[in-house]
C-alpha positions in Angstrom: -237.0 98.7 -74.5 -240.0 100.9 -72.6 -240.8 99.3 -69.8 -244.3 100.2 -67.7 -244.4 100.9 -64.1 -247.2 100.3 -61.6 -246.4 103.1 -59.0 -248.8 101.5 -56.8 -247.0 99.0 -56.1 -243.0 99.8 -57.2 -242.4 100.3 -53.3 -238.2 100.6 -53.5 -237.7 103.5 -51.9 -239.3 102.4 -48.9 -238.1 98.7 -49.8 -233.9 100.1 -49.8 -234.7 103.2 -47.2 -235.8 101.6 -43.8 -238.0 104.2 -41.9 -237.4 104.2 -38.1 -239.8 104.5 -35.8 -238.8 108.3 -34.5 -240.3 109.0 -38.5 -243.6 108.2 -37.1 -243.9 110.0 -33.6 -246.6 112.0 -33.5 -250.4 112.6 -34.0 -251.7 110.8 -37.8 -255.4 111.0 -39.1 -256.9 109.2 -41.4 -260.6 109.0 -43.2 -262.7 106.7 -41.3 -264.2 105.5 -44.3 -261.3 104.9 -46.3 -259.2 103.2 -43.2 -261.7 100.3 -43.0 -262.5 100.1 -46.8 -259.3 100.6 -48.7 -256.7 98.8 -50.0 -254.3 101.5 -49.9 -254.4 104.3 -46.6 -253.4 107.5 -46.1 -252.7 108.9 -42.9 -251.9 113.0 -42.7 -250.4 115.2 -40.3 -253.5 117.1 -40.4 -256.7 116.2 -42.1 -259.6 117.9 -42.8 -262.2 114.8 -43.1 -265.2 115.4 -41.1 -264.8 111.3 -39.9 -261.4 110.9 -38.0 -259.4 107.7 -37.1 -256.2 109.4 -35.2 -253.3 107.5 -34.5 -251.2 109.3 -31.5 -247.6 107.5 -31.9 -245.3 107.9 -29.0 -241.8 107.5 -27.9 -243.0 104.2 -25.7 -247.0 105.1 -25.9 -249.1 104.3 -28.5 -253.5 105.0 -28.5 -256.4 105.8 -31.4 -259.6 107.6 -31.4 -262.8 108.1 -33.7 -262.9 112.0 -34.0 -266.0 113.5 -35.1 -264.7 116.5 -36.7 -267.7 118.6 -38.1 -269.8 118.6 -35.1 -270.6 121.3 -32.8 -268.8 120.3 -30.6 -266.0 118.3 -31.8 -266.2 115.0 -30.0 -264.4 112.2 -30.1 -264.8 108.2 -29.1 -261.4 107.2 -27.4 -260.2 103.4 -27.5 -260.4 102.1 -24.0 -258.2 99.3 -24.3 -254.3 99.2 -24.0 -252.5 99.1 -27.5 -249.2 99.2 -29.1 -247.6 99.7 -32.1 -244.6 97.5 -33.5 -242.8 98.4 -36.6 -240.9 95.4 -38.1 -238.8 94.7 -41.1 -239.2 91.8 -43.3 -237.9 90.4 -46.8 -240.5 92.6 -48.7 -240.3 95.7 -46.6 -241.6 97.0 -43.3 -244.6 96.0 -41.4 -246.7 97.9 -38.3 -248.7 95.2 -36.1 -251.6 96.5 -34.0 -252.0 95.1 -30.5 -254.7 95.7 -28.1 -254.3 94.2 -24.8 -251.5 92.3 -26.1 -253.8 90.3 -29.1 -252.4 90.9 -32.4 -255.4 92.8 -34.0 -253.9 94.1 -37.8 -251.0 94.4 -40.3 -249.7 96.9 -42.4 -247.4 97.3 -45.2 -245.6 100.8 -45.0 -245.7 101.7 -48.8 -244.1 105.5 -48.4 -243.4 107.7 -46.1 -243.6 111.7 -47.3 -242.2 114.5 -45.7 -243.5 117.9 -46.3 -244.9 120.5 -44.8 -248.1 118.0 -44.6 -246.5 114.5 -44.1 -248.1 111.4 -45.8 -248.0 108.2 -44.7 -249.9 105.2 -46.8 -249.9 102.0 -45.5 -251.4 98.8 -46.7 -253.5 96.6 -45.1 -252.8 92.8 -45.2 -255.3 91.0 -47.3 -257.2 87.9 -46.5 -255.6 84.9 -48.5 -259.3 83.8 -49.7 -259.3 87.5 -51.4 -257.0 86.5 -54.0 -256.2 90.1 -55.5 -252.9 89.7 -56.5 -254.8 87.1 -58.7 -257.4 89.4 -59.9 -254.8 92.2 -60.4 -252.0 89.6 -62.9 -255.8 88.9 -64.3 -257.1 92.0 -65.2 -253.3 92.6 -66.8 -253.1 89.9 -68.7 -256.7 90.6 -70.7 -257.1 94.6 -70.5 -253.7 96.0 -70.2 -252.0 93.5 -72.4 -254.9 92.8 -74.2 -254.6 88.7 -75.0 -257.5 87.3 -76.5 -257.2 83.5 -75.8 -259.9 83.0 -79.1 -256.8 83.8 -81.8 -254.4 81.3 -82.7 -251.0 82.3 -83.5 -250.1 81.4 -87.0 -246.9 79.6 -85.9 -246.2 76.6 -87.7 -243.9 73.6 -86.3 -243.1 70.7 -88.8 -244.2 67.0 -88.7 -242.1 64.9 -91.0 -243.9 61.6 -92.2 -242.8 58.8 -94.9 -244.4 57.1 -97.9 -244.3 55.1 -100.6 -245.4 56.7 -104.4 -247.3 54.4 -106.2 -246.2 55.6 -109.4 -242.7 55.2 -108.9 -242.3 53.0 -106.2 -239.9 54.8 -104.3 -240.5 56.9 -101.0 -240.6 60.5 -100.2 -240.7 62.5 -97.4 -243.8 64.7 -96.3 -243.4 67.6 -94.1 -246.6 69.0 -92.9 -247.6 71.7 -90.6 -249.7 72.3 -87.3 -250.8 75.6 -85.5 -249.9 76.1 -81.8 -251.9 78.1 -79.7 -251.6 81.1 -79.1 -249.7 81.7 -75.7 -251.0 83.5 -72.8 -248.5 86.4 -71.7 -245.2 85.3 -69.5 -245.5 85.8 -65.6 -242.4 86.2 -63.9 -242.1 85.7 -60.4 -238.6 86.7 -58.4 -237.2 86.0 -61.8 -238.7 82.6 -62.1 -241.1 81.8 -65.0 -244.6 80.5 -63.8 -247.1 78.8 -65.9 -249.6 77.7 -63.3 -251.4 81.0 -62.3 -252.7 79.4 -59.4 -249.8 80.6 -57.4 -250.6 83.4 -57.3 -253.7 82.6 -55.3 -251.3 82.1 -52.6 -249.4 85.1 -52.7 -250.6 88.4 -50.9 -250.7 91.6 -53.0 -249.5 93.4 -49.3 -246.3 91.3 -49.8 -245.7 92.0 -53.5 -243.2 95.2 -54.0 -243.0 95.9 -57.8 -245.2 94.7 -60.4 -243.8 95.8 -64.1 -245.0 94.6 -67.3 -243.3 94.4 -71.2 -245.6 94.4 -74.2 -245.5 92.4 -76.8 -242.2 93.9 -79.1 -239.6 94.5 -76.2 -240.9 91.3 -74.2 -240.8 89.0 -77.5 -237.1 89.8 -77.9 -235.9 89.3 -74.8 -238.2 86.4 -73.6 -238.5 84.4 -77.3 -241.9 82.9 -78.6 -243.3 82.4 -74.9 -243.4 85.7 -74.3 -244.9 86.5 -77.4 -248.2 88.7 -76.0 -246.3 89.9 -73.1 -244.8 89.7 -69.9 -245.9 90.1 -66.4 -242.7 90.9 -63.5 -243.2 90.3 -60.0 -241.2 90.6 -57.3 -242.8 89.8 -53.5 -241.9 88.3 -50.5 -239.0 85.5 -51.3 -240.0 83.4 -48.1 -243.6 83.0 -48.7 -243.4 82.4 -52.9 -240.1 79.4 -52.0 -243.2 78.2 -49.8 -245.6 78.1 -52.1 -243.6 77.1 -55.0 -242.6 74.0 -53.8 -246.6 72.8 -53.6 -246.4 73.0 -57.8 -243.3 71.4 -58.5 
């Protein structure tokens, strides 16, 4: 059985490995562009972007600043409001909340943290429910990566047994007759549960989602029958919020 991996999103090492926040002490930069416009960000020990956001993390102390790196001279904007930084664990891995003058202002998912001679650290910011990626993303799986076209029909027959009389003989006989079922869309699997109404996952964030694997058709028809014949999707996210949402489609 070959089963595909999303490394995007298959988050167990920081899911099993809980980072502390002595990890994180120190100075971080990130791409100004990318921090506001990304899904996934990448801060660096040291980075060599001419557009700066640098987080200085702390024992107790926690500020950020625009650097302008490029210019003659280097300037920089610095955030006149008081912040803080709170790392927190929850059932899908751990989360840093931004405060400025005690007002929550952002979340982030901690995806990885790299240590090297140039440490990484990508976070994930947490979407807006209305964006409905995780939706797009089990989408754009289903019809280019799997490749189900909802046109075919699955030449799968399934018997209908009907009685009547022959006029010749005058004795009865049994017809059997055959109908086509449609072709079934690919199996999504969420926290082991199977899901037919898609919808759910308009409810679910993609920040909150930790592994996202997916079977084609040969290795998932075997192990999941005729409803998985074009595939299956795996997810596994935050247990909390999917019991939530679940109950609102039983």
């Amino acid at each position: 059985m070959k089963i595909f991996i999303f490394s995007f999103f298959l988050f167990v090492t920081t899911f099993f490995s809980q980072i502390k926040k002595k990890n994180l002490i120190g100075e971080w930069a990130a791409d100004k562009t990318s921090f506001y416009s990304a899904d996934t960000i990448k801060f660096y020990r040291e980075s060599k972007s001419c557009h700066q956001i640098i987080w200085y993390i702390g024992r107790r102390k926690f500020h950020s600043n625009v650097a302008f790196m490029c210019e003659e001279p280097t300037r920089g904007i610095v955030n006149p409001v008081l912040e803080k930084l709170k790392l927190k664990k929850k059932d899908f891995g751990q989360i840093i909340e931004l405060y400025q003058n005690g007002i929550l202002m952002d979340k982030f998912r901690i995806v990885e943290l790299q240590k090297s001679n140039n440490s990484i650290l990508k976070l994930m910011r947490f979407d807006k429910l209305s964006d409905q990626k995780l939706y797009k993303y089990v989408d754009s799986l289903i019809y280019k990566v799997l490749k189900f076209k909802p046109e075919l029909k699955q030449n799968k027959t399934k018997s209908n047994v009907s009685k009547f009389r022959n006029k010749n003989t005058g004795e009865y006989q049994i017809r059997c007759s055959a109908t086509i079922i449609d072709n079934p869309e690919p199996l999504i699997i969420i926290n082991g549960i199977p899901v037919k109404n898609r919808n759910i996952l308009k409810e679910l964030l993609l920040v909150e989602t930790y592994a996202i694997r997916y079977l084609t058709k040969i290795s998932a028809a075997s192990l999941y029958g005729t409803k998985a014949f074009n595939g299956v999707i795996i997810l596994k996210t935050s247990e909390k919020r999917f019991k939530k949402v679940l109950k609102k489609y039983l």
